[in-house]
C-alpha positions in Angstrom: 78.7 116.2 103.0 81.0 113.8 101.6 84.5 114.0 100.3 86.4 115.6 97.1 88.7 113.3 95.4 91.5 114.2 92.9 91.9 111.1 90.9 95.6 111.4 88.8 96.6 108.7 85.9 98.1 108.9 83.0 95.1 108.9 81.3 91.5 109.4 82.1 89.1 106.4 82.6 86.1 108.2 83.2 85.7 107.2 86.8 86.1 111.3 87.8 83.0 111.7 85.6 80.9 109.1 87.2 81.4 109.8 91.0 80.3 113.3 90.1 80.8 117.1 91.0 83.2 116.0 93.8 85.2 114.2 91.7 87.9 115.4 89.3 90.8 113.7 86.9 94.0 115.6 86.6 96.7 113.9 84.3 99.4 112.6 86.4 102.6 111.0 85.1 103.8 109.4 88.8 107.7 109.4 87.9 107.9 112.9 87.3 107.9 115.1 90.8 106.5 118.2 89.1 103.3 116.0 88.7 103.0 115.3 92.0 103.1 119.4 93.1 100.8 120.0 89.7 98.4 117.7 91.5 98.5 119.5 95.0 98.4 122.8 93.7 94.9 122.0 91.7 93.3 120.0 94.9 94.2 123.2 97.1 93.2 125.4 94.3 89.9 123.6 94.6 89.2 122.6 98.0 92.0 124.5 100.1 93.9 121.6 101.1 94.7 118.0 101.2 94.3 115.7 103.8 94.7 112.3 102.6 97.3 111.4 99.6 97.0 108.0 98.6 99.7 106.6 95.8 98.6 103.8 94.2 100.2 103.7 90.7 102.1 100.9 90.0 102.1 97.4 87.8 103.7 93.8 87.9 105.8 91.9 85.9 107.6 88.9 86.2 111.4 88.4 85.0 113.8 86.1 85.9 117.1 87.9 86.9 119.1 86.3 83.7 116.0 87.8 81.6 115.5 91.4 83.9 117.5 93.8 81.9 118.0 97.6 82.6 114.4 99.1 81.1 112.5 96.7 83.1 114.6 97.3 86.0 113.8 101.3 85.3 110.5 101.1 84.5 109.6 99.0 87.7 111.3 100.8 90.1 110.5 104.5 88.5 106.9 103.6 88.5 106.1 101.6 91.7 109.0 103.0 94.0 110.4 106.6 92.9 106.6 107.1 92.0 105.5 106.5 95.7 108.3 108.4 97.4 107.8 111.6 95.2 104.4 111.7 95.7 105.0 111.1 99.8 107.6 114.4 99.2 105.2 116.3 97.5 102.2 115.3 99.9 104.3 116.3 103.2 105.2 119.7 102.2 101.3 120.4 101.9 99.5 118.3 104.5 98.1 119.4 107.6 98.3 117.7 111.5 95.9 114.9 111.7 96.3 114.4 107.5 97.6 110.7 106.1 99.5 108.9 103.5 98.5 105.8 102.2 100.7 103.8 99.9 99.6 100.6 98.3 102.1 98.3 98.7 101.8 94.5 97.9 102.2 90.8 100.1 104.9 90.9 97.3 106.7 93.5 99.8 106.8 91.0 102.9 108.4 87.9 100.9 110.3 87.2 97.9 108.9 84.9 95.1 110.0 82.9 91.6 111.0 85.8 88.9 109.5 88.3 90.7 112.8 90.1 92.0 112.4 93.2 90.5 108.8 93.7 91.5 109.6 92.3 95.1 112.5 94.9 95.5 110.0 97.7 94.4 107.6 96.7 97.1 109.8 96.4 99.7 111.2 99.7 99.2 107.7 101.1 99.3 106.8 99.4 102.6 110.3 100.5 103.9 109.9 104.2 102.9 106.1 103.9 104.8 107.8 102.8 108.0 110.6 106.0 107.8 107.8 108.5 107.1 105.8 107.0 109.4 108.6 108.0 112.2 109.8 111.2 110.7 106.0 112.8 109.9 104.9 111.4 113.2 105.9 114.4 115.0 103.9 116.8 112.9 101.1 114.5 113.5 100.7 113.1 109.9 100.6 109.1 110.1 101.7 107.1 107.1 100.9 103.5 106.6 100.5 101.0 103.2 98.2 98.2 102.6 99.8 94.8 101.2 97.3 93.0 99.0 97.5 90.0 97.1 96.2 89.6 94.0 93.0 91.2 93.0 91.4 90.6 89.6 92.1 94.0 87.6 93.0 94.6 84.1 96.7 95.3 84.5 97.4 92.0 86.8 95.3 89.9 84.4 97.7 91.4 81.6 100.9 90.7 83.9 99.7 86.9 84.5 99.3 86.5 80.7 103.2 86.6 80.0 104.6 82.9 80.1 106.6 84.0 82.8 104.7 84.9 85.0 103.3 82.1 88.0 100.8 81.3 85.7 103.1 79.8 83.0 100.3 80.7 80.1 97.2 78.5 82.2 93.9 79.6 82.2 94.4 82.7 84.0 90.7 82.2 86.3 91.7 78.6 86.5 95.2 79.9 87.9 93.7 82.3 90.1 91.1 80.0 91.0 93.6 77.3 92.4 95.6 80.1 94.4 92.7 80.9 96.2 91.7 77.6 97.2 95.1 76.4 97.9 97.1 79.5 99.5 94.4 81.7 101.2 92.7 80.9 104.2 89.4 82.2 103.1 89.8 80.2 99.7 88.8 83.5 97.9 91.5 86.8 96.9 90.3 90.3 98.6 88.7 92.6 95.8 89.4 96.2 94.5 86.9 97.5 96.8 88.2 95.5 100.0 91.3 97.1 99.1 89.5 100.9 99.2 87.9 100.1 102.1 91.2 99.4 104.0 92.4 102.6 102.1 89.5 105.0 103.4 89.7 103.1 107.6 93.7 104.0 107.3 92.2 107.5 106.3 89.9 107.9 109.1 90.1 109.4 112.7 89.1 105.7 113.5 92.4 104.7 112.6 94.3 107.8 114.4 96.7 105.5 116.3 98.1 103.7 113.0 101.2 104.8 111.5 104.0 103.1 109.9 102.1 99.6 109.3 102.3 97.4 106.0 98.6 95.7 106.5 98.6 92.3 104.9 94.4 92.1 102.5 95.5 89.1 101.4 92.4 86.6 103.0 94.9 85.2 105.3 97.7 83.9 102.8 100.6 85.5 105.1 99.2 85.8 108.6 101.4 87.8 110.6 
């Protein structure tokens, strides 16, 4: 029959609209924990409950500590951190045995890098607050794990790379990405947004009932662990 799925943002790119009648879009601000229970409420208005919550808001930004001052520092870790862990409160007061949470995390979360301190510390807060759930839901039979990825060509990471400060140092940004593939991944190609869903939906399944608490690297082998 297929699944319903709640997609929340800010603001509404039509993606609700195309996947159809089982699709909706409710307007979601991620830092703000009466969001979270606003989206909750309408998905077990709609369907009668929730089984998988997946919290994937977030952006990059690169800083070096002398240039990091307190907005970025707030905006980073309200979005990608306090973001994730309200929506994982919200989600665990609701979900059912054998539900899941799925946080997208980032390789950014399993080693530091140049001017990315901010971001990094966001990250590895989210893969840290995955491993606690993981142990503290686990009785209750809800498993929470995150997915790790490198980058992936979307619009907000090609805006990131396009600051001067970021790794690409205002290079080509396909050229940049071009050479990081060839020279840092062992597949010499980056993982794409639907690679990253598909990793999503397994960590969802009943195939993947005996994962919890795991930070899974979609990187096409740049940090083999």
């Amino acid at each position: 029959m297929g699944d319903y799925v709640l997609i929340s943002a800010r603001e509404d790119n039509g993606l609700a609209e195309q996947l159809g009648e089982r699709a909706r879009y409710v307007k979601t601000d991620v830092k703000k924990l009466e969001d979270h229970y606003r989206l909750i409420k309408e998905a077990k208005a709609w369907t009668g409950g929730i089984e998988v919550y997946v919290n994937c808001a977030g952006f990059s930004g690169w800083r070096s500590v002398g240039d990091a001052d307190e907005e970025f520092w707030d905006e980073m870790i309200n979005t990608n951190l306090k973001g994730v862990f309200w929506g994982c409160k919200a989600a665990a007061e609701s979900l059912r045995a054998g539900s899941s949470i799925i946080n997208v995390s980032s390789l950014a979360g399993k080693r530091g890098s140049t001017h990315n301190s901010v971001y990094c510390a966001s990250k590895f807060g989210v893969n840290g607050i995955t491993q606690a759930l993981a142990k503290e839901l686990g009785p209750r039979n809800i498993r929470v794990n995150a997915v790790c990825p490198v980058y992936v060509k979307t619009e907000g990471l090609l805006k990131a790379l396009a600051d001067k400060r970021s790794p690409a140092q205002g290079r080509d940004l396909n050229s940049y990405l071009d050479r990081f593939a060839a020279e840092q991944t062992s597949l010499k190609r980056l993982p794409t947004g639907e690679e990253i869903a598909q990793v999503c939906y397994f960590l969802s399944s009943p195939e993947a009932s005996a994962i919890t608490g795991q930070c899974l690297n979609v990187d096409c082998g740049v940090l083999p662990q």
